[in-house]
C-alpha positions in Angstrom: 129.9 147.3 154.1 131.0 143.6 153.2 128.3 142.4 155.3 125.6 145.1 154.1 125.9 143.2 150.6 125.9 139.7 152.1 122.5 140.2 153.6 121.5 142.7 150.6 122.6 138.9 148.7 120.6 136.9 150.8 117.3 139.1 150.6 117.4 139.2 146.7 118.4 135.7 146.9 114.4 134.5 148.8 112.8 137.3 147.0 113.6 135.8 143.5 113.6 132.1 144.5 110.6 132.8 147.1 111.7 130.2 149.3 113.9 129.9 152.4 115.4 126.9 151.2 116.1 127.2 147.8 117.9 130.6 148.7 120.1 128.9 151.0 120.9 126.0 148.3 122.3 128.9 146.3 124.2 130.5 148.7 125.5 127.3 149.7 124.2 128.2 153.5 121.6 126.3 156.3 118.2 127.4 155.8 118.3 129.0 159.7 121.4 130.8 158.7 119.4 132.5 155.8 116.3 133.1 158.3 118.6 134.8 160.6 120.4 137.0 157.8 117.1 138.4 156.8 116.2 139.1 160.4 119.1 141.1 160.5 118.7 143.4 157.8 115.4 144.3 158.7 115.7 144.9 162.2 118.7 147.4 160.9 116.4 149.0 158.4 113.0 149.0 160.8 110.9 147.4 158.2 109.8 144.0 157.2 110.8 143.5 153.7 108.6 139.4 153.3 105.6 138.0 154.5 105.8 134.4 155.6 103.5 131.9 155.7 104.1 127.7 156.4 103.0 127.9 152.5 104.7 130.8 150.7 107.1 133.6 151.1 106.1 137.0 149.3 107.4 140.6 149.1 106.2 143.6 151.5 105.4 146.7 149.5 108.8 147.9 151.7 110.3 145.2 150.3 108.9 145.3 146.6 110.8 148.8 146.6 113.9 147.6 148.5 114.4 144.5 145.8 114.8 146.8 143.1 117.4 148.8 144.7 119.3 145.6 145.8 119.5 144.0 142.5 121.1 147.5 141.1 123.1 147.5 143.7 124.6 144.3 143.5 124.5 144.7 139.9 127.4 147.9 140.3 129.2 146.0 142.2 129.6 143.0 139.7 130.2 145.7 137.1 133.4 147.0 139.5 134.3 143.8 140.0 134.3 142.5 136.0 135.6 145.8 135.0 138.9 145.0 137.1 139.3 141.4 136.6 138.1 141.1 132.7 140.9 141.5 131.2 143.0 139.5 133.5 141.1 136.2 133.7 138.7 134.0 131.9 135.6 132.8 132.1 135.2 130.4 134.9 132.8 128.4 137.5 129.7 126.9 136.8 126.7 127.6 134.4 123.0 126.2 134.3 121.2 126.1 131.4 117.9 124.8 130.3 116.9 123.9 126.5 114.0 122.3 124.9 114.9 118.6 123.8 115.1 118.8 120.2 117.0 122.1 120.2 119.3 121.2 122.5 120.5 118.0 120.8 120.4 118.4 117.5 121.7 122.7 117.3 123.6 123.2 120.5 124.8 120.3 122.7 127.3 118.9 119.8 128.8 122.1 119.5 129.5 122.5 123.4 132.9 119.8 123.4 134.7 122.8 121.4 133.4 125.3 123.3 134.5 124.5 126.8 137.4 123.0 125.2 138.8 127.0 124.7 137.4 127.6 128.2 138.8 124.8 130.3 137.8 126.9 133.6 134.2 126.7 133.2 131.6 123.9 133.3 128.1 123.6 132.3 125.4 122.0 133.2 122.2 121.8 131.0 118.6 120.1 131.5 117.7 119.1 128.2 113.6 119.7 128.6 110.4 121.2 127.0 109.1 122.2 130.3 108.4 125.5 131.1 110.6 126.8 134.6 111.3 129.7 136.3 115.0 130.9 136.2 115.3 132.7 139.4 113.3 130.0 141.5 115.7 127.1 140.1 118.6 128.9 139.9 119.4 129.0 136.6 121.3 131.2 134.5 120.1 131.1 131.0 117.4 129.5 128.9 116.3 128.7 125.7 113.0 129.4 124.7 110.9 128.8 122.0 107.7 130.7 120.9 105.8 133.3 122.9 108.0 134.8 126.0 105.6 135.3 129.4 107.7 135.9 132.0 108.0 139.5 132.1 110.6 139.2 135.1 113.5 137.8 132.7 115.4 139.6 129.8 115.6 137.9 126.3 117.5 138.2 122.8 116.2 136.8 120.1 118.1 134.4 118.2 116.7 133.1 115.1 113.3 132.3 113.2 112.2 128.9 112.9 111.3 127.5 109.8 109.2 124.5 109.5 108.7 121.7 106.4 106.8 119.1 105.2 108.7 115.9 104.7 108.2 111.9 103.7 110.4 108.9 102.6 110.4 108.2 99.1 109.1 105.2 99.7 105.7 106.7 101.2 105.6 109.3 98.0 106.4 106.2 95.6 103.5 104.5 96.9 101.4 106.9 97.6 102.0 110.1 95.3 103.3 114.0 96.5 100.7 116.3 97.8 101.1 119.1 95.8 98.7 121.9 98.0 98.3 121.6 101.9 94.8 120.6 101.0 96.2 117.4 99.3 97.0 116.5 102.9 93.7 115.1 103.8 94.7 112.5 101.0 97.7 111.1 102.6 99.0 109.3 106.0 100.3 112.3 108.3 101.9 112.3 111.0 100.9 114.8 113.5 102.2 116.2 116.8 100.3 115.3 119.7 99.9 117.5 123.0 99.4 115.1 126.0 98.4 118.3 128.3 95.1 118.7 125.9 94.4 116.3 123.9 95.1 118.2 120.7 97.3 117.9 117.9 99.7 121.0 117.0 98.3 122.2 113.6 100.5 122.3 110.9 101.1 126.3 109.0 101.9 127.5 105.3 102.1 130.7 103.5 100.3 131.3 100.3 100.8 134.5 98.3 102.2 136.2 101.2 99.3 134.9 103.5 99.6 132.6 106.5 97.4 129.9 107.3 97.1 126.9 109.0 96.0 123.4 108.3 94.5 121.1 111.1 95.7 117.6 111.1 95.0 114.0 112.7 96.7 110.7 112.0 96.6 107.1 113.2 100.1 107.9 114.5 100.1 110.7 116.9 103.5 111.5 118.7 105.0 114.1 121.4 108.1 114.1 120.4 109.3 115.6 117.2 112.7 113.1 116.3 110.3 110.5 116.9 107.8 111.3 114.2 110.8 111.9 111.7 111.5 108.5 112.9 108.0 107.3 112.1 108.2 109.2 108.7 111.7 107.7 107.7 110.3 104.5 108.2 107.5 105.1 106.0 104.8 105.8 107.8 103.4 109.0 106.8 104.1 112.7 106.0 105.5 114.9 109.0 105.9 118.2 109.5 108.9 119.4 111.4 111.6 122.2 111.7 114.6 122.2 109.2 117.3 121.4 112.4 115.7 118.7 113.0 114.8 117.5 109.4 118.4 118.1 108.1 119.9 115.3 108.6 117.6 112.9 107.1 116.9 114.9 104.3 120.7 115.3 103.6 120.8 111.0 103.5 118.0 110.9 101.6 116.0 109.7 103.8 113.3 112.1 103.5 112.2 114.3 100.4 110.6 117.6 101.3 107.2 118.6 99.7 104.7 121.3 99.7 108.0 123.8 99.2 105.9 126.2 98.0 104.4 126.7 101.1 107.2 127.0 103.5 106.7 129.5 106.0 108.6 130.7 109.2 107.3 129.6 112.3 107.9 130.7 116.1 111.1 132.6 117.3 113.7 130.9 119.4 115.2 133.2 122.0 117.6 133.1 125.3 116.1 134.2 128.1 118.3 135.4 131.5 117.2 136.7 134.9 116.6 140.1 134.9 120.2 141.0 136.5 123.9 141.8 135.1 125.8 139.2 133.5 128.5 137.4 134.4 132.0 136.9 132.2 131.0 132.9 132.0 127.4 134.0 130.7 128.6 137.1 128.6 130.6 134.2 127.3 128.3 131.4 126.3 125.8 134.3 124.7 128.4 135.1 122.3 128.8 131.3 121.8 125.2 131.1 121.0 125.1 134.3 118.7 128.1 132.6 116.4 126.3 129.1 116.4 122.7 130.1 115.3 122.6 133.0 112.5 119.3 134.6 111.9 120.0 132.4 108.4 120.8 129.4 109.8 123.0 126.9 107.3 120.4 124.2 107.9 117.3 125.8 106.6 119.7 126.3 103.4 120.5 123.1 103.3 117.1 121.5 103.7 115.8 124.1 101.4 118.5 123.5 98.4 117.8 119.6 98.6 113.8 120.2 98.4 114.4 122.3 95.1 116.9 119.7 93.9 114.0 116.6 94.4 111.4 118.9 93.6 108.9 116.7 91.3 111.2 114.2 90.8 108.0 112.1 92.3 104.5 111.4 90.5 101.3 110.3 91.9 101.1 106.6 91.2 99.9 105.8 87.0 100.7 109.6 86.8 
């Protein structure tokens, strides 16, 4: 029995990472000694569960069917096992996470010292990263997303709503006047998000009257990196539009004044995506982590938003 789930291991292990090698760096094995596990199992069930190729490994239909009885499988087992142990240890090994850069920084990485400080048994390690991966194929336990989820394979929870403002020093508004509509913006210096991969700049949205629209904007400063153009705009150089986490801070100093607030509108979901398999106590724990951390209200887009009503037309367009 203890060897039937060791190769039943093994098999989910190349299906999901669809690679020899990569299985074996998880299991912490040689790549032959993978090869040969999987040889074994299916000459004891008289089928071939993958098709190999020098280029790709993929899943028989005999194999397709046998993966989804695998991962339950293994998935009672880990349920036997945490049911037994749960209440008699805690949360321990190693976890892998990957965040988008902004995110990561500025909402979760500063709370992480705390965290592991109540859990001295378990380590993390985290790519900070806007690059879009595949869990099972690098290994990785848990994600943060933001936007549109397309990887039907994984699991997600959403965790909060981002909201997005429009922001500038004073000393841009002092020269240069507020815009008081989204159209005003063709006026003024902005300070757009560039996307390398096209060649486009990320459009910048409002609500009016209930109604969502957007508003397409090009600068002489063009940046793909958020805290970089909130760098740009602390400095002077324009008007930027950026989410509240990441606004915050500057708007707290002073540094920035937020404008257009009656336009504000919610922008794309932020969510934690996991393999589609059970979870472990470590990862049962950092979910809870990340539940208590971000609120759907998040006290940042009430702190940005109670500073933008407290400067609200406190600047006039220049001889106005």
């Amino acid at each position: 029995m203890i060897e039937s789930l060791g190769l039943i291991t093994t098999f989910v292990r190349i299906a999901e990472t669809k690679s020899f090698s990569a299985a074996a760096h998880q299991l912490g094995l040689s790549a032959p000694a993978v090869s040969k596990a999987l040889a074994r199992l299916e000459r004891r069930l008289g089928a071939t569960l993958l098709n190999r190729t020098t280029r790709k490994v993929s899943l028989t239909d005999d194999g397709q069917a046998f993966l989804e009885r695998c991962r339950q499988i293994l998935t009672d087992v880990q349920d036997a096992e945490e049911l037994l142990t749960s209440r008699r240890i805690s949360p321990r090994g190693r976890l892998r996470a990957q965040m988008p850069v902004g995110f990561g920084r500025r909402v979760i990485v500063p709370a992480l010292p705390e965290f592991l400080a109540r859990h001295p048994e378990l380590a993390i390690d985290i790519e900070l990263s806007d690059r879009m991966v595949d869990l099972a194929e690098e290994g990785l336990d848990v994600a943060i997303r933001i936007g549109e989820l397309a990887d039907t394979r994984t699991i997600a929870k959403e965790l909060y709503r981002i909201r997005f403002v429009t922001c500038a020093a004073p000393s841009y508004l002092a020269r240069h006047g507020v815009p008081r509509t989204p159209e005003d913006l063709a006026q003024h210096a902005c300070l757009p998000y560039w996307i390398p991969k096209t060649g486009r700049y990320r459009e910048w949205h409002f609500a009016r009257g209930g109604i969502k629209f957007s508003v397409p904007v090009t600068g002489r400063l063009n940046i793909n990196n958020s805290e970089a153009l909130i760098d740009a705009a602390v400095a002077g150089g324009g008007i930027v539009a950026v989410a509240t986490f990441l606004a915050v801070d500057a708007v707290r100093a002073g540094k920035l004044t937020v404008v257009l607030r009656d336009y504000i509108t919610d922008g794309p979901v932020v969510s934690v995506v996991l393999p589609d398999r059970n979870l472990s106590a470590r990862l049962r724990t950092f979910l809870a982590f990340l539940m208590a951390l971000i609120p759907p209200v998040a006290p940042w887009d009430d702190a940005v938003i109670l500073e933008a009503q407290r400067s609200y037309g406190k600047y006039r367009r220049p001889g106005k």
